[in-house]
C-alpha positions in Angstrom: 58.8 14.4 31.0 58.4 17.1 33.8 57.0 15.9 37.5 53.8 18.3 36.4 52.6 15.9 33.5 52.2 13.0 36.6 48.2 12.4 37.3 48.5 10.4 40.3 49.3 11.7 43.7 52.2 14.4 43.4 54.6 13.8 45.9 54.9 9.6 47.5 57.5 8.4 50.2 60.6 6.7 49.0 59.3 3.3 49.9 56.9 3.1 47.5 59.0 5.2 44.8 59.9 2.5 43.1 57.1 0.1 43.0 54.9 3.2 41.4 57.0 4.5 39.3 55.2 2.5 35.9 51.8 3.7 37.5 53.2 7.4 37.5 54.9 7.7 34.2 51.6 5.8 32.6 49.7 8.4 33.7 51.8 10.9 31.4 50.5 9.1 27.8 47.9 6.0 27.9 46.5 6.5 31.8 42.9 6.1 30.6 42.1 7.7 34.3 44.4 10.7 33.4 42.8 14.5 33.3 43.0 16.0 29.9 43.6 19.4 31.0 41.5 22.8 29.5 42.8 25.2 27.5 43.3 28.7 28.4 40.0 29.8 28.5 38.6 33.3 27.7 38.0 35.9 29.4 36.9 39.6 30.0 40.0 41.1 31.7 39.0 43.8 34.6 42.8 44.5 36.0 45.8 44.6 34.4 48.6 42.8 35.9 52.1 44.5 36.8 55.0 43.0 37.5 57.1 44.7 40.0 60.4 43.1 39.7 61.8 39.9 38.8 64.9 38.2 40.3 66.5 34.6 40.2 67.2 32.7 43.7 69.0 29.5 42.2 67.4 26.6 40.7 64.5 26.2 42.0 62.9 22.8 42.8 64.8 20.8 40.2 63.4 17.6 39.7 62.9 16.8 43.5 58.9 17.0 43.1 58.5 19.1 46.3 57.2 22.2 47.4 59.9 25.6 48.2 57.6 28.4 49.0 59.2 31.9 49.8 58.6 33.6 52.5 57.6 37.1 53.2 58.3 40.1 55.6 57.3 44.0 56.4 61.0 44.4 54.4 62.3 41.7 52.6 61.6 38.2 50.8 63.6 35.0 51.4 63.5 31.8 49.0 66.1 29.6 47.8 66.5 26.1 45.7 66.3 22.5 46.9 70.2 22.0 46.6 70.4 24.3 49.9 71.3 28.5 48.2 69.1 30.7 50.6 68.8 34.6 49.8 67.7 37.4 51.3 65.8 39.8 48.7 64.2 43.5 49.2 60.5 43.4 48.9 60.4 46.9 47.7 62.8 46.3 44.4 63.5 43.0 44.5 67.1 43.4 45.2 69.5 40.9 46.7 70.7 41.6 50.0 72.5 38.5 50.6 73.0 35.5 49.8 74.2 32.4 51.3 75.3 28.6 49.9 74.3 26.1 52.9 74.6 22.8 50.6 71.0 21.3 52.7 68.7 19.9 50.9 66.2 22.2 51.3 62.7 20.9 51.5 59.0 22.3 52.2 59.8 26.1 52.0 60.7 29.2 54.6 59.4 30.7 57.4 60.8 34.0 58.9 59.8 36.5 61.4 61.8 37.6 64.9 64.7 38.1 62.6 65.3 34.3 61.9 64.8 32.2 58.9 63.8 28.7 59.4 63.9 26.1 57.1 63.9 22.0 56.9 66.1 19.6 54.9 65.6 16.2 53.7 68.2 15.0 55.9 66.4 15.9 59.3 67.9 18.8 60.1 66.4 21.9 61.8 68.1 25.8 60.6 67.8 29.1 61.6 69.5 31.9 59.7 69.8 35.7 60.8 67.6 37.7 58.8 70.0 40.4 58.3 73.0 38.3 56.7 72.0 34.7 56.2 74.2 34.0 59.1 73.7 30.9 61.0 71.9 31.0 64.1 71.8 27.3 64.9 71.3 23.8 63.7 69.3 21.0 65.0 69.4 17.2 63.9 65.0 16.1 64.3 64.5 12.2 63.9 63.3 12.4 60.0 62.8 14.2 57.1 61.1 18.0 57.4 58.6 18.5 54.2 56.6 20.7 56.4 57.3 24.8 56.7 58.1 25.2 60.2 56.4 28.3 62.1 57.7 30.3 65.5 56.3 32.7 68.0 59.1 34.4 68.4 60.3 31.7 71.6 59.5 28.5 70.2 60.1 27.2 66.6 58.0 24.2 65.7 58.9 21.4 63.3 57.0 18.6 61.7 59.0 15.4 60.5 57.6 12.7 57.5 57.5 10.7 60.7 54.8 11.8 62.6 56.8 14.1 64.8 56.0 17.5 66.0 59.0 18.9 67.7 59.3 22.3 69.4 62.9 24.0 69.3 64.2 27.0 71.3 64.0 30.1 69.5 67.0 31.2 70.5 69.4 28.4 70.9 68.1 25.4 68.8 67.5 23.1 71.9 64.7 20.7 71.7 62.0 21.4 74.1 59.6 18.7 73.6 58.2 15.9 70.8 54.9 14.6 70.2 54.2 11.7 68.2 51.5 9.8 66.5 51.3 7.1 63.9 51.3 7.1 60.4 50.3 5.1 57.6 52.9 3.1 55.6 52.1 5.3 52.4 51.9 8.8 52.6 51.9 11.8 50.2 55.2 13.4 50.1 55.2 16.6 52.1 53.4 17.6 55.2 50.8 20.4 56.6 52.7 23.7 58.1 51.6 23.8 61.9 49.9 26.7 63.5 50.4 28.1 66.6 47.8 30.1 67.8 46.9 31.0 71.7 49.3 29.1 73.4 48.6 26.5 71.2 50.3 24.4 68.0 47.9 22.6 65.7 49.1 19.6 63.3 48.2 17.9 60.5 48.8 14.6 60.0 48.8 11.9 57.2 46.5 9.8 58.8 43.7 12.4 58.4 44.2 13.9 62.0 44.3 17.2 63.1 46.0 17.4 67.0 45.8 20.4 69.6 49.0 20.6 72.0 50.0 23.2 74.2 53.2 24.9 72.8 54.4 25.4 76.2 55.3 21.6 77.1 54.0 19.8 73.5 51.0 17.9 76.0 47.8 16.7 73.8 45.1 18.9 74.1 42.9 16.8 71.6 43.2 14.5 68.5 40.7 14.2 66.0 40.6 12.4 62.5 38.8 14.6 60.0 38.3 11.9 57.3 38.5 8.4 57.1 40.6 6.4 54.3 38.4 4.6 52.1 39.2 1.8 49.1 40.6 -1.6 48.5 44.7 -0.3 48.0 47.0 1.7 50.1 47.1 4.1 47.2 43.2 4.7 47.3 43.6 5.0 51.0 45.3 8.1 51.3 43.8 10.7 53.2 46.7 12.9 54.2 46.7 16.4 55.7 48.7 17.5 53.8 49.0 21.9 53.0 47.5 23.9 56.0 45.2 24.4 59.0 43.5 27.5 59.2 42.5 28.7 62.5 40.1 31.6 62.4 36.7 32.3 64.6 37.1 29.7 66.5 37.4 27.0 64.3 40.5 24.4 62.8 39.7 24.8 59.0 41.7 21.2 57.4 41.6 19.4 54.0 42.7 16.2 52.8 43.7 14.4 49.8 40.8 11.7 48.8 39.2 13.0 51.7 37.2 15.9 53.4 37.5 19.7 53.8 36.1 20.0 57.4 36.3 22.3 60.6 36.8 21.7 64.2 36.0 23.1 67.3 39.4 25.3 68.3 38.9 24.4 72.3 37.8 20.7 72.0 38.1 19.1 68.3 34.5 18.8 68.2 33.5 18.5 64.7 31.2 21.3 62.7 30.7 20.5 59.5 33.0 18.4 56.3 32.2 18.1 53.1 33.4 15.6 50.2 36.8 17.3 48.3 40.5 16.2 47.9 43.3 18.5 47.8 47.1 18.4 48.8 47.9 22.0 48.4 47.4 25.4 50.0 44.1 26.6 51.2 43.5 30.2 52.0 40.7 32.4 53.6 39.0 35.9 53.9 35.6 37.7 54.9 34.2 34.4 56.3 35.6 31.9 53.0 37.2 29.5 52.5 39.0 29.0 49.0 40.2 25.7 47.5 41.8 24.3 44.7 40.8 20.9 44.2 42.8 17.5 43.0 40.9 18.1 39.6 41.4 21.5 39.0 38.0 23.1 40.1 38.3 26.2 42.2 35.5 26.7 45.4 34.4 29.6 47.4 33.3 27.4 51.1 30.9 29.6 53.3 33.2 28.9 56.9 30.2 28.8 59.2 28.0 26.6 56.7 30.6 24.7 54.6 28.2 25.9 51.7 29.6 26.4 48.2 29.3 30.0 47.3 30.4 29.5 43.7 32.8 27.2 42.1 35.2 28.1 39.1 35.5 24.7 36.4 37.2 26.6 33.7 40.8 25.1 34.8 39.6 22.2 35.4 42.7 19.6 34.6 45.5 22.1 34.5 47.2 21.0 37.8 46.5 24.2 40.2 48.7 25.4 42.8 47.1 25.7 46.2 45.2 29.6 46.1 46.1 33.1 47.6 44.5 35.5 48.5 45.3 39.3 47.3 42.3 41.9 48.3 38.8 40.7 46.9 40.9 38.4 44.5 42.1 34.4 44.7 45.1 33.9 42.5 46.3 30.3 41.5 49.1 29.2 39.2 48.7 26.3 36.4 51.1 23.7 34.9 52.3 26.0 32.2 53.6 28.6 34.4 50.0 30.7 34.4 48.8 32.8 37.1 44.8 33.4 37.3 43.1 35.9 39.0 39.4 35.0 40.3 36.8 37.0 41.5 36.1 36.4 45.4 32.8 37.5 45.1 32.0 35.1 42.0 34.8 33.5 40.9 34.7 34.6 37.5 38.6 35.1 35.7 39.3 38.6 35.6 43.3 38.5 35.1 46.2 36.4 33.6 49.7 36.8 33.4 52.0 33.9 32.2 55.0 33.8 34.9 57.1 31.1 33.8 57.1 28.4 31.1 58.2 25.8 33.7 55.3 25.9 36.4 55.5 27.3 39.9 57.6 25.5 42.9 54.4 26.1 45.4 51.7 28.4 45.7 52.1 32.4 45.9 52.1 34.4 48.5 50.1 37.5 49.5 51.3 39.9 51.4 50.1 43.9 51.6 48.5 43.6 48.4 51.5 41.9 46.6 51.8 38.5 44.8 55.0 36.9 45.4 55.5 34.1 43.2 58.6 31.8 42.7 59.0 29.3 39.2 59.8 25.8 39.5 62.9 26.8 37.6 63.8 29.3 40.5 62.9 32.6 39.1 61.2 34.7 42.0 59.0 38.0 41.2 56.5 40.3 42.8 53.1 41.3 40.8 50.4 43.9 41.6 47.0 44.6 40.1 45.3 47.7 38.8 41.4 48.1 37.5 41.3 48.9 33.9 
């Protein structure tokens, strides 16, 4: 059985492996909760899809049940497996450039800009490599295990921990600037939301449904506030964990949860706007004033960002475990279960293109950038695609 055919939450901390395991693997043949997923459904295609190169960066995600996302620069593309290979590929042919063979554990996926790439391991540890060779720039031990993508302004590089720690690193040297703190729940989703930093500023996620502001210059609490609130009998049906991305945009901290809320916050103060009922533990994205999410179930939304209105919602993949969405022009593009990628309409949401990428599923939502899709399999095969109107 592959991790995808699991029904229940997707990724759960070690300490309650073990104790879930029957639940999980239930849900895979006589769950009577579990989704039946759609078939493909029909469509009128209005682009044609074009894959621009194709190249494999190790193994992928294995059986580890995390996310590895690539990431993506002006030049080049950098991804890797969870057993620690790392390359540098050219986003213009998909060429390797380098490629290095760290042995981390690689978890959560890549960041890279200022000619470093970061990345977290399972063990704790902070990395930076030189974009230019895979060299490495530095290494620092954090106090637990870094699901999150870490992010950088070029002076600081900021790291979230399964612990509840934010911690902020030199940029050049590795050195540990300051920690911040706050509780968590006993049983959390496995894998964390990517901070932002924005205006002097890092925002956090958290798995206790909180969203914190703290100045990136000295890691002091701006403000804290919880955007849902954990409801049910069992830990299980209390998760509410932040736990893909904050969006900041317009003045606003865009957050959704898992069992919980999609909401927005005031940038300055944490002063709430609006929230409205939806679960998700993977990527949102945004353009033109939208939000777009895929949900637990498989239902893909349009959210007004000043209303929290649904412009349209797409049902049509309902069951077929989405990844989080990306935006590429007026398009939102998701991956399925069965290695599918599906191109909605912004506007509408209507399907208007499909390309099968891998058999095997994806290892974490695409990425857009400059009108590319760059997607990686959970078997470790890495590609770019672009569309054209038919």
């Amino acid at each position: 059985m592959k991790p995808e055919s699991v029904t229940s939450p997707r990724r759960l901390t070690q300490v309650f492996a073990a104790m879930l395991a029957g639940v999980l693997l239930a849900g895979c043949s006589s769950n009577p909760n579990a989704i039946e997923p759609n078939d493909l459904p029909d469509f009128d295609a209005s682009y044609k899809v074009k894959r621009l190169w194709k190249e494999g960066v190790g193994d992928g995600v294995e059986d580890s049940q995390l996310s590895l996302r690539p990431a993506v620069t002006q030049q080049q593309v950098f991804a890797g497996d969870v057993q620690g290979e790392v390359y540098g590929i050219s986003r213009d042919n998909g060429k390797r450039q380098w490629r290095v063979k760290t042995e981390d554990r690689i978890a959560g996926g890549f960041y890279a800009g200022y000619g470093m790439v970061l990345y977290g391991t399972r063990e704790g540890m902070a990395v930076a490599l030189s974009t230019e060779t895979g060299e490495t720039l530095w290494r620092t031990q954090l106090s637990g295990e870094v699901l999150a993508i870490p992010v950088s302004d070029g002076s600081v590089a900021v790291f979230q921990t399964q612990d509840g720690h934010v911690t902020a690193l030199d940029a050049d040297s590795g050195e540990q600037l300051w920690d911040y703190e706050t509780p968590v729940p006993t049983l959390t989703l496995r894998g964390l939301a990517q901070p932002t930093i924005d205006g002097g500023k890092v925002y956090a996620g958290f798995a206790n449904a909180k969203v914190a502001a703290l100045e990136l210059s000295t890691g002091t609490p701006i403000w804290e506030q919880r955007i849902a609130e954990a409801t049910g009998r069992s830990e299980l049906d209390r998760l509410t964990d932040v736990d893909n991305n904050l969006i900041v945009e317009g003045g606003g901290v865009f957050a959704a949860t898992f069992q919980g809320k999609v909401a927005v916050v005031d940038q300055q103060n944490g002063r709430p706007y609006w929230d409205k009922d939806m679960s998700t533990a993977e990527i949102i994205s945004a353009d033109t004033g939208r939000l777009f999410i895929a949900d637990d179930t498989g239902v893909v939304r349009s959210v007004d960002m000043r209303s929290g209105s649904v412009l349209w919602k797409q049902d049509k993949l309902y069951g077929r475990r989405l990844t989080g969405t990306a935006v590429q022009g007026n398009l939102v593009a998701v991956g399925d279960f069965e290695g599918y990628l599906h191109w909605l309409d912004g506007d509408d949401g209507s399907i208007v293109a499909r390309k099968r990428h891998d058999g095997d599923g994806f290892a974490g939502t695409p990425v857009s950038y400059d009108g590319v899709l760059y997607v990686l399999s959970y078997d470790g095969k890495l590609a770019a695609y672009q569309l054209e109107r038919r």
